[in-house]
Steps between C-alpha positions, in 0.01 A plus 500: 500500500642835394507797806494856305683731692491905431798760639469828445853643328658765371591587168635761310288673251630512136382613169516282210721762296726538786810501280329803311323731763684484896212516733359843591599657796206737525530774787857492503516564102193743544707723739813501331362625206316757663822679676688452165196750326506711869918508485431603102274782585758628791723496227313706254389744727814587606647555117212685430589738748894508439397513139316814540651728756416808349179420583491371811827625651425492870334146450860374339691690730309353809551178678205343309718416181730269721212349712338393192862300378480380886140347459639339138735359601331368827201378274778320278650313777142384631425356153844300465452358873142406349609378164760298706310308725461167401181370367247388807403083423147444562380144638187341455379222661465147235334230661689169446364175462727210659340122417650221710385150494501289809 
């Protein structure tokens, strides 16, 4: 007579075009990319303003040129400490089926 045992396990998700697409790291991608565009905007604010300092010349005389290269290249770090972290493995539970005969 055959006994049909079930275990609860772990196993690692995969997609079957693994080899094409690495698995999506969601949040961590999402907030990378989005202090990459903020760092990008620090960065064109502040040319814009050493660009055209006859126009604004207290604004590119003033601390605020510098503070914006500060928050780029703050932004920029964030995204590369982001971008670096490995990719998180989700598990989901498989239930496995063990037969044994007695």
């Amino acid at each position: 007579m055959k006994d049909v045992t079930t275990f609860s396990s772990m196993v690692e998700r995969s997609l079957k075009s693994e080899e094409a697409k690495p698995l999506s790291r969601g949040l961590s991608d999402l907030a990378g990319w989005l202090f990459t565009v903020n760092a990008a905007r620090w960065r064109r604010r502040a040319q814009f303003y050493e660009r055209h300092r006859d126009y604004f010349p207290r604004l590119a005389a003033s601390p605020f040129v510098d503070r914006c290269r500060a928050l780029e290249a703050a932004s920029r770090e964030v995204a590369e400490v982001l971008f670096a972290m490995p990719p998180r493995v989700d598990l989901v539970p498989v239930p496995v089926t063990v037969s044994r005969i007695k």
